[in-house]
N, C-alpha and C positions, 0 to 999 in steps of 0.2 A: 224917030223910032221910040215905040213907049220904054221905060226902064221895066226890067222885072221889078217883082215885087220882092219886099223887104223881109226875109227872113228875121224875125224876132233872134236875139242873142240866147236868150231862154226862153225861150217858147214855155215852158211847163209854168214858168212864174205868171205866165198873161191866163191862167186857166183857175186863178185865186179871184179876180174880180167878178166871174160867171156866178150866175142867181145863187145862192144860197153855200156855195162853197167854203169861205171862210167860218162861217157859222157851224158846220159841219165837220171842219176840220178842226177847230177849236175845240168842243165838245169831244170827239176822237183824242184830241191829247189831253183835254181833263181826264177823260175819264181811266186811256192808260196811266197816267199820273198814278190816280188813288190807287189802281192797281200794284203800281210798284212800290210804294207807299206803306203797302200792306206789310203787318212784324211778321208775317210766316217768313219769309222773301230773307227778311236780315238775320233770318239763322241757315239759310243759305233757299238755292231757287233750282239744285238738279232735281227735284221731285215735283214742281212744281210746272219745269219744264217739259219732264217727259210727259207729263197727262195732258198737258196743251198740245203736246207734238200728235197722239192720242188719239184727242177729240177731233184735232185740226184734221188727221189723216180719215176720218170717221165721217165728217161733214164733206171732205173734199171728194172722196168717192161716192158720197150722196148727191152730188152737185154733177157726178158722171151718170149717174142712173143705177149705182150699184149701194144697195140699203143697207144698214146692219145697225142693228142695237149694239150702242157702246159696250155693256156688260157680257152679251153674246160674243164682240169680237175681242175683247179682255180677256178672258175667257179660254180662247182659241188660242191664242198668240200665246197665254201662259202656258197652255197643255200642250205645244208641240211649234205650234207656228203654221199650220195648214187653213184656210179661211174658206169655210164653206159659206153660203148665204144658203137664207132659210128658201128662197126660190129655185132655190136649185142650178142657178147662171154661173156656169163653169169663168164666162169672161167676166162678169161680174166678180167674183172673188179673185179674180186676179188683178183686177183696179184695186181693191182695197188692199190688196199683197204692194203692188205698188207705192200706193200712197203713202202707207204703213215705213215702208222702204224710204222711201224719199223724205217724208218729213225727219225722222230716224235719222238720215245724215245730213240734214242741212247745214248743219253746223260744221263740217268738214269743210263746204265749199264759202263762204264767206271769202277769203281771201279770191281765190280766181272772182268769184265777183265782181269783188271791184277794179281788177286790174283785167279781165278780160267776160264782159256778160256773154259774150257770143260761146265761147267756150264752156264758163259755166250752166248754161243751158242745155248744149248737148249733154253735159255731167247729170244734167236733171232729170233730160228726157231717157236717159241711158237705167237709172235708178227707178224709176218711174214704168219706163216700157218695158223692162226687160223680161217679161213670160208673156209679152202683147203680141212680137212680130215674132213672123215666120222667120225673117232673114235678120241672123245677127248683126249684119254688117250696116242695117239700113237705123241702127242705134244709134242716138245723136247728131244725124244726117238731114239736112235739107230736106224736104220730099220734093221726087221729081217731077215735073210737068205731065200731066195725066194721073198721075199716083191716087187711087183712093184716099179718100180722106172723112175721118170719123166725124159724126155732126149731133152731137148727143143735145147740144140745147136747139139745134131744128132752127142755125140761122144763114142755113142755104151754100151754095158754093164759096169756097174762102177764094183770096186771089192768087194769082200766078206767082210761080215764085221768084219771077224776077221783081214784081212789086215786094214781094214779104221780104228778098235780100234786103232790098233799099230802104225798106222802113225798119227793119231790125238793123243795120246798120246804122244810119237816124238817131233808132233809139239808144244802141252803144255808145254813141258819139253825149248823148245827153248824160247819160248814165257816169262815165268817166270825164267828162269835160267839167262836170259840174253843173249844179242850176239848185239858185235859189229857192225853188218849191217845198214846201213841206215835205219829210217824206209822206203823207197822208197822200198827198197829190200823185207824188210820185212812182207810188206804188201801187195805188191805181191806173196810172196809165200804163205802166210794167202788165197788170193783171189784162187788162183792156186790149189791147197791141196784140199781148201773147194769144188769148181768144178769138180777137179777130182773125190774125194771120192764121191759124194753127202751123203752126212752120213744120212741124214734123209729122203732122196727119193722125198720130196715134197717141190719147193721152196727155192731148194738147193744154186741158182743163187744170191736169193734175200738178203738170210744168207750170203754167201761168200763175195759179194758188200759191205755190211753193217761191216762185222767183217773187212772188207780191211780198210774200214772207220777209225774204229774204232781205227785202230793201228793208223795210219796218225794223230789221234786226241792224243791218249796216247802219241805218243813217239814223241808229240812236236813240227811234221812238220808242223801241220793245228790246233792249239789248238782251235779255236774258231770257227771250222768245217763252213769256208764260202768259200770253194770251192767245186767242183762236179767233181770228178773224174770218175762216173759214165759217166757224159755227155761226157767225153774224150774219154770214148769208145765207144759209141753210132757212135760219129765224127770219129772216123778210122774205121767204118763199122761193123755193128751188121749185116748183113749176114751170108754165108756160103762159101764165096769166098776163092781168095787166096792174095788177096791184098784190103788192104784199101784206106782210099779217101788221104793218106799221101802217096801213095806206099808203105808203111807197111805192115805187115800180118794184117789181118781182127781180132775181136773178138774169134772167131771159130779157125781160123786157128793160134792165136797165141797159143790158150789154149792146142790145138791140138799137136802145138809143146812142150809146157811143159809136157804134157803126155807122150812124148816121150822119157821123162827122158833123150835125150842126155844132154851135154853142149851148145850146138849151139838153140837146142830146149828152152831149162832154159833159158838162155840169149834172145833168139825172147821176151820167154812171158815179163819179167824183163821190155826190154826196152819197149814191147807194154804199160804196166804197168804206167812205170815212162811219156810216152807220154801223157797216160793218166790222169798222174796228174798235168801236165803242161796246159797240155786242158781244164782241169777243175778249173784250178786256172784262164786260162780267162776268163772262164762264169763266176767265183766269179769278177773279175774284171771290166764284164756289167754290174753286179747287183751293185757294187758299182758305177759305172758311172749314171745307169737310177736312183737313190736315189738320190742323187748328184742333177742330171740336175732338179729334183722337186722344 
């Protein structure tokens, strides 16, 4: 009888040797480094945070298909809180209401977190979806077998949800057990998992971005959440291309390759990933400059 095969202890540690990944990762923690580094930061970092929360909510609803100049929706949010887009998409401004929402308390959920991700995600998707769905009740909920399911970057049917139980499971079990990965690593395959499966069919994108956050902020790399890793991928192209504005793979097409489950595909999304938090650690590093230059 052959044996099964050997589950790795930390699976997320064996995904540091893949092409170009430590290189990638390293560069991501330089570069939050100098960001945190920055003397605006050590006379304190809530203003500095809430423009990343901001930008990050700004870029994450761009990433859904719902557009808006930062200054247009500054703007809005000052003058009342109502978010119109200039296109006129009713559900469109209600992703950015979302986002807006969720990035805004991320910081409340930290703790569930790390003692329960399965929990803290419906917390996300609840924050996230809440002017999305018809039925209040289906908030933070599994989606059921047949359930429509939203497809805004166009990568085809997700899986059943007895696969997406098992692999969000999986993934909680990595999350709280522990694993030697960077968080760089880590919270790309958080952002990756969550995309793939869409576990909740509505606003799956906005969830995913936010819990990738989230890890970045737990495990220490960005504790004071004032960089935008979102807007890192926004800048290597939110299309549907095959290259971004770095010659990169695109948004789409990196996530495409993580679906792919090869190694070469893991390692595309990884390093689009860690690009992306190095991009986002320079917009945190404008918002420290334009504070600065006042």
């Amino acid at each position: 009888m052959q044996a099964a095969p050997r589950i790795p202890a930390d699976p997320l540690a064996a995904l540091l040797p893949l092409p170009g990944v430590q290189e990638a990762v390293a560069q991501a923690r330089t570069a939050v480094d100098g960001l945190l580094a920055h003397r605006v930061l050590r006379r304190g970092s809530a203003e500095v945070t809430a423009e990343s929360a901001l930008r990050g909510a700004r870029a994450s609803a761009q990433l859904e298909g719902a557009g808006i100049e930062l200054e247009r929706l500054r703007g809005q949010l000052l003058g009342g809180g109502t978010v119109t887009l200039p296109s006129k998409d009713p559900r469109g401004a209600l992703l950015v209401q979302g986002a807006v929402r969720l990035h805004a308390d991320l910081g409340s959920l930290l703790v569930p977190w790390r003692h329960s991700p399965r929990q803290a995600l419906a917390r996300l998707h609840v924050l996230a979806a809440a002017d999305l769905v018809a039925d209040p009740d289906a908030l933070g909920r599994p989606r059921p077998a047949g359930a429509s399911c939203d497809d805004p970057l166009g990568t085809g049917a997700p899986p059943e949800p007895v696969e997406v139980a098992a692999r969000l499971d999986g993934l909680a079990r990595v999350l709280t057990g522990g694993t030697s990965a960077p968080a760089v690593v880590v919270a790309a395959v958080v952002h990756g998992e969550l995309l793939a499966l869409r576990p909740f069919g509505t606003a799956d994108g906005l969830v995913a971005r936010a819990a990738s956050r989230l890890v970045l902020i737990d495990r220490g790399l960005d504790p004071k959440a004032v960089s935008a890793p979102e807007v890192g991928h926004v800048e290597q192209g939110a299309g549907h291309g095959e290259q971004g504005a770095d010659g990169g793979l695109d948004y789409t097409a990196a996530l495409r390759a993580y679906v792919s489950g090869t190694p070469e595909g893991v390692a595309a999304w990884v390093v689009h990933c860690a690009r992306a938090v190095a991009l986002g650690a320079r917009e945190g590093l404008a918002v420290c400059e334009a504070i600065r230059r006042r």
